[in-house]
N, CA, C and O atoms as CSV, one atom per row, in Angstrom:
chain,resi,resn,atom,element,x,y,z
A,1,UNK,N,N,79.416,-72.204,-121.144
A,1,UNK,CA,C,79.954,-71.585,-119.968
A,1,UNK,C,C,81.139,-72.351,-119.420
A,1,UNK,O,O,81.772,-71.578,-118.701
A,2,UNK,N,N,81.515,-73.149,-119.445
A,2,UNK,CA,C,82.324,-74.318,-119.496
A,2,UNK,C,C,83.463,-73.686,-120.103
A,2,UNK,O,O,84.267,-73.175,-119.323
A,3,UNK,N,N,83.626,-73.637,-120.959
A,3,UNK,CA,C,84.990,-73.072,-121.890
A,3,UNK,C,C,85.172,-72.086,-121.445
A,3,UNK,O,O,86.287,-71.720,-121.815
A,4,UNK,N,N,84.407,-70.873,-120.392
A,4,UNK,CA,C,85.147,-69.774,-120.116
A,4,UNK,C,C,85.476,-70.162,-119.106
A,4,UNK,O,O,86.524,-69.537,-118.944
A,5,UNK,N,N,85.305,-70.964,-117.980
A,5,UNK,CA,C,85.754,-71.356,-116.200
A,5,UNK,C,C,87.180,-71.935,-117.009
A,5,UNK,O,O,88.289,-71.596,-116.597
A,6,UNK,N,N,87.038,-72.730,-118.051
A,6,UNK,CA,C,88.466,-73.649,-118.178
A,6,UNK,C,C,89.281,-72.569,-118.662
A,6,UNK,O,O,90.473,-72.506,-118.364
A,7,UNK,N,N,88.788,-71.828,-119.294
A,7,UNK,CA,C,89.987,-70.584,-119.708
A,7,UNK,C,C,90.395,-69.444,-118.399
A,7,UNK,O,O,91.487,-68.932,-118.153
A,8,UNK,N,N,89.651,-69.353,-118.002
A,8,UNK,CA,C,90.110,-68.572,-116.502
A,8,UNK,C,C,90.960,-69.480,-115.850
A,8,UNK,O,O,92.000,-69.020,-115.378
A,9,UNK,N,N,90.670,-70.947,-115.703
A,9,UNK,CA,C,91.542,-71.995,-114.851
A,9,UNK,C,C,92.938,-71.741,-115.710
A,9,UNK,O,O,94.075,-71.390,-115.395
A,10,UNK,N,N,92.306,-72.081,-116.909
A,10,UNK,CA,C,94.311,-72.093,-118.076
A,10,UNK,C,C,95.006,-70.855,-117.762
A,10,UNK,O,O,96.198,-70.976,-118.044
A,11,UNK,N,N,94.730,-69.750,-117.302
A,11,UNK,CA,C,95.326,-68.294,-116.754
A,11,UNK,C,C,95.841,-68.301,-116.124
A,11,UNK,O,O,96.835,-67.577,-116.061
A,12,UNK,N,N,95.416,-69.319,-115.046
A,12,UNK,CA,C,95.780,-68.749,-113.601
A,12,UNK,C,C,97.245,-69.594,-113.581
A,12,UNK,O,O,97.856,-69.260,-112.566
A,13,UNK,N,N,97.959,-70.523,-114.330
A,13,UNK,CA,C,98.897,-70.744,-113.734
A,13,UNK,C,C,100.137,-69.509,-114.242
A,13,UNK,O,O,100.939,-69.006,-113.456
A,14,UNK,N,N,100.042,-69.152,-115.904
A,14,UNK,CA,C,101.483,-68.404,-116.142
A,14,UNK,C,C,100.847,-67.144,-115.527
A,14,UNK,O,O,101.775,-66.391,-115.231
A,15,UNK,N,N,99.792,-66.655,-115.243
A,15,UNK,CA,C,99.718,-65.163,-114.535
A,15,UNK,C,C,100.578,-65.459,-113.005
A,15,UNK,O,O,101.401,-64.672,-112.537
A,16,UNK,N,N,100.279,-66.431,-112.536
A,16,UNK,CA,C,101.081,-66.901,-110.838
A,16,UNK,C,C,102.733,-67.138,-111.186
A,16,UNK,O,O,103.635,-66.842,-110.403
A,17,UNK,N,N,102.953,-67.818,-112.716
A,17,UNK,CA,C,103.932,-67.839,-112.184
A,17,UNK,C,C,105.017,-67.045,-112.630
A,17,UNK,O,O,106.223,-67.087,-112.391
A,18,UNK,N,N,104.008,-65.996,-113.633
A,18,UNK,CA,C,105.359,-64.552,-114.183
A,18,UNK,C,C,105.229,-63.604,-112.839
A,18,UNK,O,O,106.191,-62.997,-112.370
A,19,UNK,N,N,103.837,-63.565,-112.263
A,19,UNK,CA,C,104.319,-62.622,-110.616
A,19,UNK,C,C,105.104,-63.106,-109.793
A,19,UNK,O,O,105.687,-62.349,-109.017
A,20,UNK,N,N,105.305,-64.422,-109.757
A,20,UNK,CA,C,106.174,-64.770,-109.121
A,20,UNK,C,C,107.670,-64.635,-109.530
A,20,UNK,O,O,108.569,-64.458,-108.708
A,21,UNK,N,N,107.817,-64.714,-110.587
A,21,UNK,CA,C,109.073,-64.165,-111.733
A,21,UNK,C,C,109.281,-62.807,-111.060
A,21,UNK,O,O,110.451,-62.436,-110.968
A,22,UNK,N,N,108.095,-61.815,-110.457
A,22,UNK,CA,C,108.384,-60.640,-110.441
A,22,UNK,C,C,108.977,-60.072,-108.961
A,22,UNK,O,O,109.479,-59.050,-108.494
A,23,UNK,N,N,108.705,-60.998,-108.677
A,23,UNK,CA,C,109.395,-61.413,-107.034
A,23,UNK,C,C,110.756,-61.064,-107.381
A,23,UNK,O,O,110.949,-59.849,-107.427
A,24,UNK,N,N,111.605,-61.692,-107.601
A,24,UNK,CA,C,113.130,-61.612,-107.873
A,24,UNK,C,C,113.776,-60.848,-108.817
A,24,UNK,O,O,114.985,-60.653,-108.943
A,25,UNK,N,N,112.394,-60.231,-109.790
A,25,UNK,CA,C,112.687,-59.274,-110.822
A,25,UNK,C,C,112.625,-57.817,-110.325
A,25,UNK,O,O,112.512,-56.806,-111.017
A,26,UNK,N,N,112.729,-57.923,-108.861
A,26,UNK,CA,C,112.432,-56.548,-107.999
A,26,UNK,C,C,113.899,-56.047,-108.373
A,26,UNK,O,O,114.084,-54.943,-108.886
A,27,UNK,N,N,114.951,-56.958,-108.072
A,27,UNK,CA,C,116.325,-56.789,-107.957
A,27,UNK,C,C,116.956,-55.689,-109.261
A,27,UNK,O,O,117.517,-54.611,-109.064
A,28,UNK,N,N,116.660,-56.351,-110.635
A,28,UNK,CA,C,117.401,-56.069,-111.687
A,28,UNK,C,C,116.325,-54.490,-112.004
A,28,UNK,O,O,116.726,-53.500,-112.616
A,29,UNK,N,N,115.403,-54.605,-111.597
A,29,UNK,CA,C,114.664,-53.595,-112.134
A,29,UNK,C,C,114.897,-52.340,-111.206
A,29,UNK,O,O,114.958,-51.160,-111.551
A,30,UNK,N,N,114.997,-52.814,-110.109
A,30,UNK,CA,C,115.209,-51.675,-108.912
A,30,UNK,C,C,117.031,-50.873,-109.779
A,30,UNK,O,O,117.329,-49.713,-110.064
A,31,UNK,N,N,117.590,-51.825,-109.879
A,31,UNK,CA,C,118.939,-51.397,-110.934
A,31,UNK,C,C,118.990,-50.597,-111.851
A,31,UNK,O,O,119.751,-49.650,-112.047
A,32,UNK,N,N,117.900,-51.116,-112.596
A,32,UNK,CA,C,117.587,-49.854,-114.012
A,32,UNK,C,C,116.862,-49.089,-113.847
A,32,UNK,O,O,116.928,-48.319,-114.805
A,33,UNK,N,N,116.013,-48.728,-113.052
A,33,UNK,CA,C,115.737,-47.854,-112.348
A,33,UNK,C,C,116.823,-46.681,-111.546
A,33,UNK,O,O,116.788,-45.481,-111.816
A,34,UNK,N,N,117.544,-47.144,-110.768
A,34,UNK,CA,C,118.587,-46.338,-109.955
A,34,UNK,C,C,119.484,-45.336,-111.047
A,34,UNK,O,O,119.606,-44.111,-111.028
A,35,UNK,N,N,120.263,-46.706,-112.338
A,35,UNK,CA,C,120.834,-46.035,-113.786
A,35,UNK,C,C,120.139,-45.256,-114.017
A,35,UNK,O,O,120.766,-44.212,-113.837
A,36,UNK,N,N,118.345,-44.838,-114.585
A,36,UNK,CA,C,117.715,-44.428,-114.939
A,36,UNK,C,C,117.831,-42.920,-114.145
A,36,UNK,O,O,118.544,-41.980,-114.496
A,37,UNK,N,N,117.011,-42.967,-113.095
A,37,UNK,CA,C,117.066,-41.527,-112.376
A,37,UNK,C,C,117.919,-41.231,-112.003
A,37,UNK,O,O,117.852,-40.017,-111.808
A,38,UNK,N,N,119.300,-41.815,-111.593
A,38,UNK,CA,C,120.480,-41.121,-110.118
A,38,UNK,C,C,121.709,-41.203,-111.404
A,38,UNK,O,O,121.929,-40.039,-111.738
A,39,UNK,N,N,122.405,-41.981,-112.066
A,39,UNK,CA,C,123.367,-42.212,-113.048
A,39,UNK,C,C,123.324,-41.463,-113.966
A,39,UNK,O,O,124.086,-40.497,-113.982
A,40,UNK,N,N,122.580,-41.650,-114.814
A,40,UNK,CA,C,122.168,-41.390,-116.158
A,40,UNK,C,C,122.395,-39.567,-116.624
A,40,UNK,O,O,123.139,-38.957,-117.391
A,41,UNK,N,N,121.061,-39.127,-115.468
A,41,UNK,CA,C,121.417,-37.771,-115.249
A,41,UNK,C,C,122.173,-36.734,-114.847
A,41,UNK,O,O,122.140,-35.506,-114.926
A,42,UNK,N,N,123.033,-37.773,-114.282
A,42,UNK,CA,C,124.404,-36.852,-114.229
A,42,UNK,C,C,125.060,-36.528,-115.302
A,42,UNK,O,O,125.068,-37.088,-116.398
A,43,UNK,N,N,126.024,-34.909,-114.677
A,43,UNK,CA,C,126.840,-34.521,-115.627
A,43,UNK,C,C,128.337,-34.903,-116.003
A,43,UNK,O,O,128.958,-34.383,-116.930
A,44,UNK,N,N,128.825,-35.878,-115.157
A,44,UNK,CA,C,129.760,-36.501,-114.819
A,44,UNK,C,C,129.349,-37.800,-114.660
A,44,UNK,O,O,128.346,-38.285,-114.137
A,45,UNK,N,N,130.581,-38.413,-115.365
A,45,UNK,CA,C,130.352,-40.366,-115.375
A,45,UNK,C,C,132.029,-40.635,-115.011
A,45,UNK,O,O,132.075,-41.863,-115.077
A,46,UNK,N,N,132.786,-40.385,-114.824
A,46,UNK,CA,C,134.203,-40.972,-114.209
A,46,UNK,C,C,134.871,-39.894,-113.113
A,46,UNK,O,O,134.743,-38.696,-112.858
A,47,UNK,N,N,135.322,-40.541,-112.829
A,47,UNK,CA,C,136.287,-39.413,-111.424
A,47,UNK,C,C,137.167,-37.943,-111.925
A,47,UNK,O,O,137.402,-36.851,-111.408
A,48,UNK,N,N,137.530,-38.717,-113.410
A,48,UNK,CA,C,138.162,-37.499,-113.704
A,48,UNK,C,C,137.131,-35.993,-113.769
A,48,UNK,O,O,137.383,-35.014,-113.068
A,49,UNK,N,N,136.172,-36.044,-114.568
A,49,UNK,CA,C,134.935,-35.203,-114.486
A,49,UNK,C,C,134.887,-34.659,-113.470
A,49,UNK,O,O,134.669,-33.452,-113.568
A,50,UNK,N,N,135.046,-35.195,-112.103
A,50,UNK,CA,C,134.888,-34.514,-111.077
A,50,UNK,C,C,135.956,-32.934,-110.471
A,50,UNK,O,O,136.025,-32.363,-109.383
A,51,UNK,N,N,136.491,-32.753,-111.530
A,51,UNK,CA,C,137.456,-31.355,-111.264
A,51,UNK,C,C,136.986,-30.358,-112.190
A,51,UNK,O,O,137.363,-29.195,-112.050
A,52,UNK,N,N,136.201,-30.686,-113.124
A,52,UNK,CA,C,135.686,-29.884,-114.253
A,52,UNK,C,C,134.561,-28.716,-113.349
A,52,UNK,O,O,133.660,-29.161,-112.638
A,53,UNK,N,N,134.794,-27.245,-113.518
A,53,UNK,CA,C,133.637,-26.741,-112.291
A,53,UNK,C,C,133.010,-26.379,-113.571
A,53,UNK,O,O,132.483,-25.272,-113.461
A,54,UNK,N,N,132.892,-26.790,-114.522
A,54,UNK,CA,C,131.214,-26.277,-115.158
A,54,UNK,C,C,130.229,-27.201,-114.768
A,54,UNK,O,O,129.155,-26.898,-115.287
A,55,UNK,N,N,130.134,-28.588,-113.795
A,55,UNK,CA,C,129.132,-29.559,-113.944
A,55,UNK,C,C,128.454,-28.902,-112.795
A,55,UNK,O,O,129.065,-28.415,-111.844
A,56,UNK,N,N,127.352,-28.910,-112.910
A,56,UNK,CA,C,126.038,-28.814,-111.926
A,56,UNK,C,C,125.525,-29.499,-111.457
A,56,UNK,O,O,124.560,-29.219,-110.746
A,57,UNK,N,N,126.089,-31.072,-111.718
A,57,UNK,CA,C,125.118,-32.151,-111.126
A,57,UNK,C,C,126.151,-33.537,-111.133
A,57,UNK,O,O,126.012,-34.534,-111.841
A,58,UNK,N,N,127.058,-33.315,-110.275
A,58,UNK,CA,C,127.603,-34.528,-110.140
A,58,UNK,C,C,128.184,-34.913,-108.721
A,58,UNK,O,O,129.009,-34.284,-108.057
A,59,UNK,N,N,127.412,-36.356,-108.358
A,59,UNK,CA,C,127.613,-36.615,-106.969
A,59,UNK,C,C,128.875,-37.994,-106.985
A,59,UNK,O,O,128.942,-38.895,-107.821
A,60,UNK,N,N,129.680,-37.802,-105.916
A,60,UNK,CA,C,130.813,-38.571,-106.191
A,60,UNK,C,C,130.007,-40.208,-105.433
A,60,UNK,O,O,130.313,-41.377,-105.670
A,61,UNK,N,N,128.877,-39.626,-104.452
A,61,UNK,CA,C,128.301,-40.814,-104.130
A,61,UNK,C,C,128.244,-41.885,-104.892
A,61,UNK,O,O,128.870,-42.945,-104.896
A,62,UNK,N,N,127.071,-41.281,-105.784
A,62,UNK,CA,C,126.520,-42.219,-107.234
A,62,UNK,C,C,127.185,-42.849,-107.677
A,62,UNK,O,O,127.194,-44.070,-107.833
A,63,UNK,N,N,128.318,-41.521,-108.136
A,63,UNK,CA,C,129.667,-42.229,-108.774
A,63,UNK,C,C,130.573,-43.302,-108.764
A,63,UNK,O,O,131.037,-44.048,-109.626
A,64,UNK,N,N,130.698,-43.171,-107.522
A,64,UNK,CA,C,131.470,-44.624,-106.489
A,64,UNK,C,C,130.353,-45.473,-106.533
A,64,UNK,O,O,130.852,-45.363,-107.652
A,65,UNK,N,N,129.340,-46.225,-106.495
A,65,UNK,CA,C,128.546,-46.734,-107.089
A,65,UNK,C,C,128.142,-47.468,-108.223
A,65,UNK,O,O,127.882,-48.670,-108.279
A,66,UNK,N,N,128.125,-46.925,-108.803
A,66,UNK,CA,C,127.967,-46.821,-110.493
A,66,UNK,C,C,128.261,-48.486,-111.184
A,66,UNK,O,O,127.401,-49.173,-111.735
A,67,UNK,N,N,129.845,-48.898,-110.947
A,67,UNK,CA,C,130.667,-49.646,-110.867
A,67,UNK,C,C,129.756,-50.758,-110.870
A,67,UNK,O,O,129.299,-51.338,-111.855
A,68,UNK,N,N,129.455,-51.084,-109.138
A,68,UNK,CA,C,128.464,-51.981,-108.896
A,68,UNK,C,C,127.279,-52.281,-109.399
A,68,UNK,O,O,126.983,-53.292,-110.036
A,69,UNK,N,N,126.594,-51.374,-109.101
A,69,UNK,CA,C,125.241,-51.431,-109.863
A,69,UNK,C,C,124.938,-51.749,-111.199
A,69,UNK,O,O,124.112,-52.595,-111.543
A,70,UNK,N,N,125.705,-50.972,-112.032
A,70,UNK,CA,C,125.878,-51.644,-113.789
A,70,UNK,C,C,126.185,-52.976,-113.591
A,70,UNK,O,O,125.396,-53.789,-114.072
A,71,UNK,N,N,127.523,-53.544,-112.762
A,71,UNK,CA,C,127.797,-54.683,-113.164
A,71,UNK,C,C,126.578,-55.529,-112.802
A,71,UNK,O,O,126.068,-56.138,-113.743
A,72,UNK,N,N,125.951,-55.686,-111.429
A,72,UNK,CA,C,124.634,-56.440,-111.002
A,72,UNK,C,C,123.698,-56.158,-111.898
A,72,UNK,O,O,122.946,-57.083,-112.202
A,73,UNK,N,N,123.551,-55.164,-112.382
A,73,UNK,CA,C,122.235,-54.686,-113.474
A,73,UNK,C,C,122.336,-55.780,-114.023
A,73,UNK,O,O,121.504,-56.678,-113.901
A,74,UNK,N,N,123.558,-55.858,-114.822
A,74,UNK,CA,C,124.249,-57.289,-116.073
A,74,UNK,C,C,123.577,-58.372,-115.291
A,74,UNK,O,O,122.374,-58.604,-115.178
A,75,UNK,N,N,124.299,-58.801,-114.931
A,75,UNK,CA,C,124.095,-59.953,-114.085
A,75,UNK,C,C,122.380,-60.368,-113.856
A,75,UNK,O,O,121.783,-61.329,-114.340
A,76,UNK,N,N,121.923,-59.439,-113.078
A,76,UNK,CA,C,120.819,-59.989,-112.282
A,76,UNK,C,C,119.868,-60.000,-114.101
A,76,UNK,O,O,119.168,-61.007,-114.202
A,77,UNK,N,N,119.831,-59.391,-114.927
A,77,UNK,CA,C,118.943,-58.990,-115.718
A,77,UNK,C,C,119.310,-59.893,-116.804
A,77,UNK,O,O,118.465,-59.879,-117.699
A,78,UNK,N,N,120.276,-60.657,-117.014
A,78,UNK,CA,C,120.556,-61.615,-117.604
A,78,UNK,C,C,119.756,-62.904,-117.159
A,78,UNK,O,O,119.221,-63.697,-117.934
A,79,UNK,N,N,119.766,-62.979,-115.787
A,79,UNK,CA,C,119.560,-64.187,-115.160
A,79,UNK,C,C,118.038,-64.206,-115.258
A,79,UNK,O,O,117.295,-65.144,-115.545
A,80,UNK,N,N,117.821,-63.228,-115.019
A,80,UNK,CA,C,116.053,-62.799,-115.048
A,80,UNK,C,C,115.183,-63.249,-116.496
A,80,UNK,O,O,114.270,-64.061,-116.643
A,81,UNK,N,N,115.958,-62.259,-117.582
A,81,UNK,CA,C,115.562,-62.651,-118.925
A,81,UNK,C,C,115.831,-64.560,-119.327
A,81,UNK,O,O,115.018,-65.254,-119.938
A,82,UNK,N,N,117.089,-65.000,-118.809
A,82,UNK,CA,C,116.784,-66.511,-118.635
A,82,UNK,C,C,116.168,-67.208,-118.171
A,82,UNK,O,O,116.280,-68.371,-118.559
A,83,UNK,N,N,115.334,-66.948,-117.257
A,83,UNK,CA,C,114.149,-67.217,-116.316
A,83,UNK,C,C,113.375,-67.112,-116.670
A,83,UNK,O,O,112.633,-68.019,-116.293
A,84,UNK,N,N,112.752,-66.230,-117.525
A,84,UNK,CA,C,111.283,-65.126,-118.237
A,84,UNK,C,C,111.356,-66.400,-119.596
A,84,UNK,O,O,110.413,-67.187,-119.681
A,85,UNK,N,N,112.687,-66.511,-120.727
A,85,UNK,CA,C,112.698,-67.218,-121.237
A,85,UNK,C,C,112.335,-68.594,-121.155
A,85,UNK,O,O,111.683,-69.126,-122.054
A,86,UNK,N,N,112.672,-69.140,-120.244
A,86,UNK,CA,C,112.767,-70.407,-119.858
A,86,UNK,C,C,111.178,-70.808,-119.443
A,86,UNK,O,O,110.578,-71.798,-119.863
A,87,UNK,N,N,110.583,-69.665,-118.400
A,87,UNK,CA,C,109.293,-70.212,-117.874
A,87,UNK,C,C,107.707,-70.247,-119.285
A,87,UNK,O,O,106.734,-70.972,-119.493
A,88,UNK,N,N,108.373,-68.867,-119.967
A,88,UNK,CA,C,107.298,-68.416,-121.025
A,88,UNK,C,C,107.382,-68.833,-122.059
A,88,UNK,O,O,106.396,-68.616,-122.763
A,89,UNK,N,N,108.386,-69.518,-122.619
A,89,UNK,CA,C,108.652,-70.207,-123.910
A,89,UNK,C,C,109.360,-71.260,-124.288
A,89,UNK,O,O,109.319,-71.557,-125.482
A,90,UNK,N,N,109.924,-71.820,-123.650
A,90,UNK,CA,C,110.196,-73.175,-123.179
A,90,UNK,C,C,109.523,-74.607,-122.731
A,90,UNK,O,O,109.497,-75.697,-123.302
A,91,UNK,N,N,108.975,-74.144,-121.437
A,91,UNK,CA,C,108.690,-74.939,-120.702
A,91,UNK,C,C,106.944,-75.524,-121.130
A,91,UNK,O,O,106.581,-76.683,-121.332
A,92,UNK,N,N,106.122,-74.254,-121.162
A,92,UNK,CA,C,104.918,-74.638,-121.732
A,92,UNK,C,C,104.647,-75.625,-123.177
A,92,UNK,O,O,105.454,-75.794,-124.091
A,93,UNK,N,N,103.324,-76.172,-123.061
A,93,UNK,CA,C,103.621,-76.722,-124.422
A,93,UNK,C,C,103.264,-75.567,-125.616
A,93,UNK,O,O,102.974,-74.391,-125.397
A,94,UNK,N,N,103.354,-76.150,-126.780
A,94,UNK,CA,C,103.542,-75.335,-127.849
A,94,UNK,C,C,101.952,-74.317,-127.866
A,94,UNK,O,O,101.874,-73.152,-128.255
A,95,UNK,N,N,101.147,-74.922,-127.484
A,95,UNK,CA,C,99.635,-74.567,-128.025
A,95,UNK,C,C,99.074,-73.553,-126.677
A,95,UNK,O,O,98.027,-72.909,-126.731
A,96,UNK,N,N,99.867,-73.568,-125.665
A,96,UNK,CA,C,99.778,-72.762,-124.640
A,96,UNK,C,C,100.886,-71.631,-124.646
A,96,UNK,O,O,100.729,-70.753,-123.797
A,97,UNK,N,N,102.016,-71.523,-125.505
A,97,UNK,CA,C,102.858,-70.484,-125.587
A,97,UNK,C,C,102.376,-69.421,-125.629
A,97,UNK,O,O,102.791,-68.794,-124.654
A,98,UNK,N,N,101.625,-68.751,-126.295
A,98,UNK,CA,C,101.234,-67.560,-126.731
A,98,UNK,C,C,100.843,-67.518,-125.205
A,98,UNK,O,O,101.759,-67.485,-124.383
A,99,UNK,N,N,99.560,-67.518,-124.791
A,99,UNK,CA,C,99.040,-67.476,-123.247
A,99,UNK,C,C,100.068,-67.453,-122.182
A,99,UNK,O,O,99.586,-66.798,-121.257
A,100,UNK,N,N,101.285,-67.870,-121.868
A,100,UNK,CA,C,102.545,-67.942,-121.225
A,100,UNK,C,C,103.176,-66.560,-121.811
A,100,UNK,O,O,103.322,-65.783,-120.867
A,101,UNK,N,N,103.442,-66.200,-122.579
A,101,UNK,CA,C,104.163,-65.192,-123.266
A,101,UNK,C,C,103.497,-63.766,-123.159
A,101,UNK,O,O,104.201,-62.800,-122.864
A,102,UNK,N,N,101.790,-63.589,-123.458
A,102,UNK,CA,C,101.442,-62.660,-123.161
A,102,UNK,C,C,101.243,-62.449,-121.338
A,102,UNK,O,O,101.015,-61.299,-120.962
A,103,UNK,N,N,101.331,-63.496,-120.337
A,103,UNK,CA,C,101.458,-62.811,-119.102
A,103,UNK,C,C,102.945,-62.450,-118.721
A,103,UNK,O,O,103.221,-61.793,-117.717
A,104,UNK,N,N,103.687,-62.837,-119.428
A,104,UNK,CA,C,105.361,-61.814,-119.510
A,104,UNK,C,C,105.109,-61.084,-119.064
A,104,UNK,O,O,105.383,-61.065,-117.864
A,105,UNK,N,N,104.429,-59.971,-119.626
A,105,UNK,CA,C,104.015,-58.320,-119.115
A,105,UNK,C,C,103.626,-57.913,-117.827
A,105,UNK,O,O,103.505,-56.744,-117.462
A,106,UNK,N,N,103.327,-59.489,-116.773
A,106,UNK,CA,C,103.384,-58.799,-115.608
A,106,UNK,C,C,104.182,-58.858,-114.821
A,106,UNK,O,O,103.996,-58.665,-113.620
A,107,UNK,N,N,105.656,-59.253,-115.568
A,107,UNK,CA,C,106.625,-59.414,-114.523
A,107,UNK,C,C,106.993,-58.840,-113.875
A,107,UNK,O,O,107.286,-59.163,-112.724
A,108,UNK,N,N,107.150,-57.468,-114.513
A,108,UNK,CA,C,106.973,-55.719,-113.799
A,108,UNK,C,C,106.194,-55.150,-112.323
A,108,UNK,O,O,106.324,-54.161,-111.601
A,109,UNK,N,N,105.284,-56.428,-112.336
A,109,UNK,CA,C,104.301,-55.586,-111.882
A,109,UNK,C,C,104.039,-55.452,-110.139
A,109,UNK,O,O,103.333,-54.631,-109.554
A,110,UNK,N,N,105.145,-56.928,-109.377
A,110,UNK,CA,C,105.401,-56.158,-108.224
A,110,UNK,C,C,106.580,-55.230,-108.129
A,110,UNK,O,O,106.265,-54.266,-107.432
A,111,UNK,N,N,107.559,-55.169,-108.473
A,111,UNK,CA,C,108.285,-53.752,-108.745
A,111,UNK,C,C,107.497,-52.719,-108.826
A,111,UNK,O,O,107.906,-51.852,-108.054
A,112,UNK,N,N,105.948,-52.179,-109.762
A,112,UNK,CA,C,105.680,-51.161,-109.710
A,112,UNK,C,C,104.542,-50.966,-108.321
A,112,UNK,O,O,104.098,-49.910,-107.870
A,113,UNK,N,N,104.330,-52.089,-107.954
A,113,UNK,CA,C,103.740,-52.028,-106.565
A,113,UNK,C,C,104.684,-51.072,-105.569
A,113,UNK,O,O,104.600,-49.910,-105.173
A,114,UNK,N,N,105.758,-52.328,-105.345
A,114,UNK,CA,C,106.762,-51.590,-104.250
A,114,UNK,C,C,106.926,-50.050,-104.812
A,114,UNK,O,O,106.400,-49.166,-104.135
A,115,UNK,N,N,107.568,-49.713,-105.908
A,115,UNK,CA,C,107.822,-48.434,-105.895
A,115,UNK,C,C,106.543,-47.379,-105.806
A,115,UNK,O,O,106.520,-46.232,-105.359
A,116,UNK,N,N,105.815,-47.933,-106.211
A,116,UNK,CA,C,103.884,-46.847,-105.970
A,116,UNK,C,C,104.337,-46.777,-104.712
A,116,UNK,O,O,104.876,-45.697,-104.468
A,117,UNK,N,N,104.304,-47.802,-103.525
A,117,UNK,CA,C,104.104,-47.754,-101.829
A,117,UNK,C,C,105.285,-47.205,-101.897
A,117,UNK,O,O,104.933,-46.113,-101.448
A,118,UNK,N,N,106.473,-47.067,-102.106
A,118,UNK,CA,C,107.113,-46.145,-102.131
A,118,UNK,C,C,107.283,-45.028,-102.109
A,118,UNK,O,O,108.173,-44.563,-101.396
A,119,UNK,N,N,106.561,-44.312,-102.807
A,119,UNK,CA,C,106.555,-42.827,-103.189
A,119,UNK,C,C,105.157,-42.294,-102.463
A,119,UNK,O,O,105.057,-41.078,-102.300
A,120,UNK,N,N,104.201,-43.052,-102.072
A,120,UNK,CA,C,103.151,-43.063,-101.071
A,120,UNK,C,C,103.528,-42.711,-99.672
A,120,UNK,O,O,102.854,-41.953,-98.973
A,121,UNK,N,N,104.545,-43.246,-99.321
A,121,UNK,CA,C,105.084,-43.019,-97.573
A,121,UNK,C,C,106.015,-41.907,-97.814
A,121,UNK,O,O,106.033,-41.109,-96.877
A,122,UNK,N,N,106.606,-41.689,-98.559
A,122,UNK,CA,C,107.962,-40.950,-98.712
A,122,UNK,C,C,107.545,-39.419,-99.018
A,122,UNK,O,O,108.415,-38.566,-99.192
């Protein structure tokens, strides 16, 4: 019984500290997200597009936008994946990697909090 308390103890630090990864991973994800639903689906991607009257779905909002958001996407999601890298495969020792690497997967996982409470109030 011993070996399972110490294996629950060996968990608890990369599960704390990829949610905590997921703290700041709100940023880049909230980004690919926005590309995802509001960008992407448009029928228009440059200003010129915007005189064409066959499009049905193009907001000059987004558009003016766009710019920014891709470039921060870059940015923040670079910095993030250097972070994810650094904490999950780096830093641990070798014989604890795997265990560091498989809680990766919850880096996501306050992002999908906020956006659940999101779509809950809204």
């Amino acid at each position: 019984m011993g070996g399972e308390g110490a294996a629950r103890r060996g968990m608890l630090a990369p599960v704390l500290a990829n949610l905590a990864l997921g703290v700041p991973a709100v940023v880049p994800l909230y980004l690919a997200w926005w590309t995802l639903t509001e960008y992407l689906p448009m029928d228009c991607h440059s200003t010129a597009d915007l005189s064409r009257p066959d499009l049905g779905d193009c907001d000059f909002h987004t558009l003016d936008h766009s710019t920014a958001v891709l470039f921060l996407l870059v940015v923040t999601g670079v910095l993030l994946l250097g972070a994810v890298f650094v904490v999950d495969a780096v830093l641990p020792p070798k014989a604890r990697r795997g265990t560091w690497l498989r809680s990766a997967a919850l880096v996501p996982v306050p992002f999908a909090l906020l956006l659940a409470l999101a779509y809950n109030t809204g």
